[in-house]
C-alpha positions in Angstrom: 11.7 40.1 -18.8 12.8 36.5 -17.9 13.0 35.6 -14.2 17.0 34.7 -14.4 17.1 31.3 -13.3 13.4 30.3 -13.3 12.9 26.8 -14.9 11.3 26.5 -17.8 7.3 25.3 -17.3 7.4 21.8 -19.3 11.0 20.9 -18.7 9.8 20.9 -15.1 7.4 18.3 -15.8 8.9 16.1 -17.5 11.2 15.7 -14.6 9.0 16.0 -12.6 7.5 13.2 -13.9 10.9 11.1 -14.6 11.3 11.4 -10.7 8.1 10.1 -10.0 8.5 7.2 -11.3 12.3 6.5 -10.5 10.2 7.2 -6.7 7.4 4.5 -7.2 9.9 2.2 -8.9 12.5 2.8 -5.5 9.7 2.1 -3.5 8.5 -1.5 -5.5 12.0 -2.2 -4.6 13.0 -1.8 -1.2 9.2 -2.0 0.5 9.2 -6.3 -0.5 12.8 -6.8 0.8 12.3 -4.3 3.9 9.0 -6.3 4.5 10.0 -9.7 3.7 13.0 -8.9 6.3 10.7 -8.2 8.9 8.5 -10.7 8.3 11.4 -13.4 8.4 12.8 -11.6 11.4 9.5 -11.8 13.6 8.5 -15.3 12.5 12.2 -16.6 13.0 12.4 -15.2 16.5 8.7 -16.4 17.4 8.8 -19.7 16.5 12.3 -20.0 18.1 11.1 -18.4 21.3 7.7 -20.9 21.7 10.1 -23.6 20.6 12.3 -22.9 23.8 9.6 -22.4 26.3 7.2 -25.6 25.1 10.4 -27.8 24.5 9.0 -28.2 20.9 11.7 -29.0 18.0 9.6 -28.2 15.5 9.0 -25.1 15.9 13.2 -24.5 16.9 13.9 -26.3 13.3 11.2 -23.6 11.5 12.9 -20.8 13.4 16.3 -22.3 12.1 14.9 -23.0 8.1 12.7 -19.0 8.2 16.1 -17.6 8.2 17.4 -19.9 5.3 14.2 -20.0 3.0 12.7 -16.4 4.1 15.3 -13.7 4.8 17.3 -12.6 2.0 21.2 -13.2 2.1 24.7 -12.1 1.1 24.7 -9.0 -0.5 21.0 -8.7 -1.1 20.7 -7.6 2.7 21.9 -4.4 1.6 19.6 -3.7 -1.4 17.5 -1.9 0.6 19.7 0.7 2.1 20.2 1.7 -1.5 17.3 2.0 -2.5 16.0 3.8 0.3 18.9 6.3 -0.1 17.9 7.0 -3.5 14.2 7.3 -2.2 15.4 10.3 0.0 17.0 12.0 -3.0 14.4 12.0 -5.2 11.9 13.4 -2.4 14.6 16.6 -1.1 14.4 17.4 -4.4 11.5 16.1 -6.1 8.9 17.3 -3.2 10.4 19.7 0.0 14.0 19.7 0.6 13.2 21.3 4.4 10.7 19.1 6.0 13.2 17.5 7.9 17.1 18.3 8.3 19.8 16.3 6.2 21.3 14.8 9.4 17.8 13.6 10.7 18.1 11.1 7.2 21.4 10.4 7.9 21.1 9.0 11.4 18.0 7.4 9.9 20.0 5.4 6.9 22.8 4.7 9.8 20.1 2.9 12.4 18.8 1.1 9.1 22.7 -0.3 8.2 22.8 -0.9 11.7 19.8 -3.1 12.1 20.7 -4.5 8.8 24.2 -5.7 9.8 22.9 -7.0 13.2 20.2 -9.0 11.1 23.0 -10.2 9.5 25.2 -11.4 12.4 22.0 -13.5 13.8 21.3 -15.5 10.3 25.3 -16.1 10.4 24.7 -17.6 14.0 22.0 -19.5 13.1 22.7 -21.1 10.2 25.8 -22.6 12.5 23.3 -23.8 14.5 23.8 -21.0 18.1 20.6 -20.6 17.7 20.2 -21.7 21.8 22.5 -18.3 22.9 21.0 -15.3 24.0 23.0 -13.6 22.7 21.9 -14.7 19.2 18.1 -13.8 20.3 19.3 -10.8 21.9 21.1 -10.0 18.6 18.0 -10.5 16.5 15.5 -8.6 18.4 17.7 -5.2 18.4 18.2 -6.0 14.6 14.3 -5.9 14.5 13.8 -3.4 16.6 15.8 -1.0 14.7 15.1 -2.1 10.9 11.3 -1.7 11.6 12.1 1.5 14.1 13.5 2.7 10.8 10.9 1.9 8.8 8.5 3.3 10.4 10.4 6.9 10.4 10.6 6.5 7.0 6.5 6.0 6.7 6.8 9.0 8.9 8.4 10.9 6.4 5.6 9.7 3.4 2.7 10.7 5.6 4.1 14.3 6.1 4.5 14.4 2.1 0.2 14.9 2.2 0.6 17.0 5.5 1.9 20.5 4.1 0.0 22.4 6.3 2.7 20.9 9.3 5.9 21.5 7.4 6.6 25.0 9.2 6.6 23.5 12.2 8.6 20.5 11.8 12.1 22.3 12.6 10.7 23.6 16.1 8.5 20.6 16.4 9.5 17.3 15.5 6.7 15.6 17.0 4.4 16.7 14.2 6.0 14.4 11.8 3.8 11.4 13.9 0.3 10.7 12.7 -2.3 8.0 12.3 -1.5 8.1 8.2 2.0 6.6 9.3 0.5 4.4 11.7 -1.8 3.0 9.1 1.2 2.7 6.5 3.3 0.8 8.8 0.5 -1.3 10.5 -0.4 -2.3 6.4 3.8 -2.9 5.4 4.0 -5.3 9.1 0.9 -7.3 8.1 2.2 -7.7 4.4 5.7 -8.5 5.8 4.5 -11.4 7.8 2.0 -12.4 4.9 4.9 -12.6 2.6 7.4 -14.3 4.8 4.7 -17.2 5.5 3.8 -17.5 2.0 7.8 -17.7 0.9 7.9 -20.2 3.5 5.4 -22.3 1.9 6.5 -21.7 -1.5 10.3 -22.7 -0.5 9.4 -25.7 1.9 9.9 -28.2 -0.8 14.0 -27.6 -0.6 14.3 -28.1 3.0 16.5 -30.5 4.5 15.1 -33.5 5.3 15.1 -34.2 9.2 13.7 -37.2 11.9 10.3 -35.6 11.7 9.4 -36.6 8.2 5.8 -35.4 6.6 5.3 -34.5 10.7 7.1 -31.2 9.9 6.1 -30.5 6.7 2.7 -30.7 7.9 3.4 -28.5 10.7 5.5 -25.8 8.3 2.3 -26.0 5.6 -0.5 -25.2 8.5 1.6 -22.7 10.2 2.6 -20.3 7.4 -1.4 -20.8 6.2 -2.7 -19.4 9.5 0.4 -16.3 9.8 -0.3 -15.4 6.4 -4.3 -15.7 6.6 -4.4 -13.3 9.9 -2.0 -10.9 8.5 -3.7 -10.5 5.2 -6.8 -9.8 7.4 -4.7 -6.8 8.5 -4.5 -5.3 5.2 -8.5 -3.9 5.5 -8.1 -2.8 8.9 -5.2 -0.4 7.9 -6.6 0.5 4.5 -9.7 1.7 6.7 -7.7 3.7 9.5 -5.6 5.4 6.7 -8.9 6.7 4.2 -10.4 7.5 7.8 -7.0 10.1 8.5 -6.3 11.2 4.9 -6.4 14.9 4.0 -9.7 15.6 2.2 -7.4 17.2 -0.4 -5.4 14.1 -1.3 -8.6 12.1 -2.3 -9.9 11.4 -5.6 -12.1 9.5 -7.5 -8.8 7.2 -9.1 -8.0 6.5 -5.0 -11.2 4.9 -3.9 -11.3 1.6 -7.3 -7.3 1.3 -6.2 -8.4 0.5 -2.5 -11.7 -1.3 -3.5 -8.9 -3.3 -5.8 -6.6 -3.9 -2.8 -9.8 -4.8 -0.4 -11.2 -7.4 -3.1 -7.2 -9.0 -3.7 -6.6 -9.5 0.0 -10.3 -11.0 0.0 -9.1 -13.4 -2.6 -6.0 -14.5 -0.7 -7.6 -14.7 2.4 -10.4 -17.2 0.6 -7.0 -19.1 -1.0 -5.4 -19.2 2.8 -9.2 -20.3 4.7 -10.3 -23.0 2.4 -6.9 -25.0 1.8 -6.0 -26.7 -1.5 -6.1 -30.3 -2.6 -3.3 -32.5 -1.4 -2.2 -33.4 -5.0 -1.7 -29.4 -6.5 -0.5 -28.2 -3.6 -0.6 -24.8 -2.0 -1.0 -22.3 -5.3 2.2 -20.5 -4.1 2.7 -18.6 -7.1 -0.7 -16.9 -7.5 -0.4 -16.4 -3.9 2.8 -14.5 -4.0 1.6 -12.6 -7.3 -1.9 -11.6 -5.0 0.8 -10.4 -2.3 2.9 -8.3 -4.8 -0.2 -6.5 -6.6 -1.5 -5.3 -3.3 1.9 -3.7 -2.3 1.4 -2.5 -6.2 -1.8 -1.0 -5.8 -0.6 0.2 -2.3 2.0 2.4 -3.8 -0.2 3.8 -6.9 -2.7 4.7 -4.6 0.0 6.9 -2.5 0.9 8.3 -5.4 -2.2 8.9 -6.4 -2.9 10.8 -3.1 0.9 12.2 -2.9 -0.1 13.8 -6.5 -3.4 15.2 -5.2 -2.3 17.3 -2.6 1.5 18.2 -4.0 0.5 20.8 -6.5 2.6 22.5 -8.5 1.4 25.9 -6.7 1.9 24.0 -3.2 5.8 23.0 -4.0 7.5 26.2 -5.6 5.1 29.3 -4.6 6.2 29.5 -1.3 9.9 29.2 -2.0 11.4 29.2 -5.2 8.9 31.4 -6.9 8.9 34.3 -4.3 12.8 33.9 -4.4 12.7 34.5 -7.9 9.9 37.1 -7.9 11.9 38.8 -5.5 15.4 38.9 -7.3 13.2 40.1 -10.5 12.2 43.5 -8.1 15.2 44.2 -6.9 16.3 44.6 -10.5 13.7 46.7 -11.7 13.3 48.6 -8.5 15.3 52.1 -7.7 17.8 51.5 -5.4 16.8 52.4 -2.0 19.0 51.9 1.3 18.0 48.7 3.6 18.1 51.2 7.2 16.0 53.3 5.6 13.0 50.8 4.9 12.7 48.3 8.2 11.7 44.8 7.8 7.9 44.7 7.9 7.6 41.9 11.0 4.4 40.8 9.9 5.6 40.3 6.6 8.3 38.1 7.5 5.9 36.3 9.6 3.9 35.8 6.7 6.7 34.6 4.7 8.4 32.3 7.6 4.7 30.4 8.5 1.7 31.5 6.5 3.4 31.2 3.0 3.8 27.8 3.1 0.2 26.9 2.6 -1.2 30.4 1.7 -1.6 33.0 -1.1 -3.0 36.4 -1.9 -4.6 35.4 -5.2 -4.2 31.2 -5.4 -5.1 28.1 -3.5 -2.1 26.7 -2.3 -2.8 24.4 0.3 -5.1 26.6 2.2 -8.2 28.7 0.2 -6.9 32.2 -1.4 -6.6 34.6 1.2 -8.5 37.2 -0.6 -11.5 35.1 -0.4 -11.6 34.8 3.2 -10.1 37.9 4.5 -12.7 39.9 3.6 -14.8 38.4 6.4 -12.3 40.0 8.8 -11.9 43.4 7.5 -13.7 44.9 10.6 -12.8 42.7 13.0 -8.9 42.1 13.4 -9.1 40.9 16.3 -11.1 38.1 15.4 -8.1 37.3 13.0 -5.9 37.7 15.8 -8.0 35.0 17.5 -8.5 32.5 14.6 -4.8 33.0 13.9 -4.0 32.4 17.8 -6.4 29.3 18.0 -7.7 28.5 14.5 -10.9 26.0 14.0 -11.7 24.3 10.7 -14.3 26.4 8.5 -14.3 25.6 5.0 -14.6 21.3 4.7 -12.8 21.7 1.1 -9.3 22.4 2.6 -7.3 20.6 5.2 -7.3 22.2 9.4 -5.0 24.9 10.1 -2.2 24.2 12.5 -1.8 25.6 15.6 1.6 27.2 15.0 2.4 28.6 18.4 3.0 31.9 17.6 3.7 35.2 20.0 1.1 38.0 20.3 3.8 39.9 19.2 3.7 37.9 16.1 -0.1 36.9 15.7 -0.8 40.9 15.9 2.0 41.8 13.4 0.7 39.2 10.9 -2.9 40.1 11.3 -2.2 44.1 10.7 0.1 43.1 7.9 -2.8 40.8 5.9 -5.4 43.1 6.4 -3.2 46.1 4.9 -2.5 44.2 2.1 -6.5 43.8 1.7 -6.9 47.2 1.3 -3.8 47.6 -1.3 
């Protein structure tokens, strides 16, 4: 008999897939403008800040022109909230709609329009030319502060999506949703930022106004945006490195390591382009180096997907909710009616189903190995399962660590009886 409501199998995956790519294709949106932001942000305020203390109105006038030729305008500002939105969507319902609750993205998307609209008030300002008022700098920075404070929360987010084995304790632990994967995504989206606002810079720096300082300051634009963008493409390694170093083992493949190999030998290139100059009559190759620039963030985002798909198995999205739900509303059809007082709730049972069914099943890998393969082990020592359950080590090197998940004794002794009795069913 049908499972009323169960989806069918291949319908599934085609949306599945259909939202994966509406995902990658959100995020070749809104990670260029996000960066590019950023990028245009911390080069408009640095240059403005070294022009005030040295006295040097070159570096004041590139502060002034970053915010004309390298931050987006108008109603492009606000692409990115869109997009980002949408992003969110697709991943409650595409990948765990519990990780984190609906007013945690919602506070999230408002510090993002926030930063967005202060961003917006300090290239108003300077384009009128305030850019000597504090309050203009002061403006800018808490823009900054809170488009890449939002960024970063949203990198957050992606690193927990190859982190399953934490989602149970996201609600009582929101700490958990920090790690070195997020740190090495945001560390590679700042260094591209910058990269891309210098490189924009250069590509846009033959429409600037003409000023007093003649070829002076177009010298001084061309070997400042080579030396930003040349130390912040040397970046992109450095966080490919600390992000294989702090990926699951589950979420790598053999596809994953030629896509960062691809990224490592690109950002070579560009770097090479950026060290060794170009001759004074071709100019600066602005176009291959903005096309370099856009098929790392290309290969960035297949390779996350890549690992996202890896770890995110079919078994490790719907077993532990939707599946037992509907498992469970098949039994209670076919079973003989018996009174709820009469049968308590089996605490170790619900523990089970609360914390361990997330990553873990009687007769499947999940995200942790089948529990009938290792619980054997324990069959004559509980309270060794009580203790690996209380402080768990990493045993098998195939599957990720086990979180320590805080529970009671209480609860650690109920869950142990209750696994071992289901051994012996």
């Amino acid at each position: 008999m049908p499972i009323p409501g169960a989806p069918d199998p291949n319908a599934v995956a085609e949306l599945s897939g259909f939202l994966k790519f509406l995902y990658s294709l959100a995020c070749l949106i809104h990670l260029p403008y996000l960066a590019l932001l950023i990028g245009g942000m911390v080069l408009s305020l640095t240059c403005k800040g070294l022009g005030i203390r040295r006295r040097d109105p070159l570096a004041r006038r590139l502060s002034r022109d970053a915010v004309r030729m390298a931050l987006p305008g108008g109603w492009m500002v606000w692409l990115p909230v869109l997009a980002v939105a949408l992003n969110l969507e697709i991943g409650r319902r595409l990948y765990r709609p519990g990780m984190l609750p609906l007013p945690a993205w919602i506070g999230l998307l408002a510090a993002l329009c926030l930063g967005l609209a202060m961003i917006a008030g300090y290239q108003s300002l300077m384009r009128r030319g305030k850019d000597s008022s504090h309050w203009t700098t002061l403006l800018g920075l808490w823009g900054l502060v809170l488009l890449a404070g939002s960024c970063f929360l949203l990198f957050c987010g992606a690193g927990q999506l190859l982190m399953p084995e934490r989602w149970p304790l996201l609600e009582t632990q929101p700490l958990r949703t920090l790690s070195w994967v997020a740190v090495a995504k945001f560390l590679f989206f700042f260094g591209f930022g910058l990269a891309l606002a210098a490189v924009v810079v250069l590509f846009r720096r033959g429409g600037m106004e003409p000023g007093p300082a003649g070829d002076r300051y177009e010298s001084y634009v061309e070997r400042t945006g080579r030396r930003v963008a040349l130390v912040f493409t040397l970046l992109f390694p450095l966080a490919l490195l600390l992000e294989l170093v702090n990926l699951p083992p589950m979420s790598l493949s053999g596809p994953l390591f030629p896509v960062y190999g691809g990224m490592v030998a690109v950002a070579g290139w560009l770097a090479w382009r950026l060290a060794t100059g170009w001759s004074e009559k071709k100019g600066p190759p602005c176009w291959r180096l903005l096309g370099a620039l856009m098929l790392v963030l290309l290969l960035a985002v297949t390779g996350d997907h890549l690992a996202r798909n890896r770890i995110l198995t079919p078994q490790t999205l719907t077993e532990p909710e939707n599946w037992r739900v509907w498992a469970k509303a098949e039994a209670a059809e076919t079973a003989p009616a018996v009174s709820a007082a009469k049968v308590p709730a089996d605490p170790g049972q619900e523990v089970f189903d609360r914390i361990c069914g997330i990553c873990h099943a009687f007769d499947r890998k999940i995200v942790g190995p089948p529990l009938l393969e290792v619980l054997p082990a324990y069959r004559n020592e509980p309270e060794k399962l009580r203790e690996f359950i209380r402080n768990p080590t990493k045993k098998n090197p195939d599957y990720p660590p086990m979180p320590k998940h805080g529970l009671k004794d209480a609860e650690i002794g109920a869950v142990a009886d209750y696994l071992l009795r289901r051994l012996e069913e």
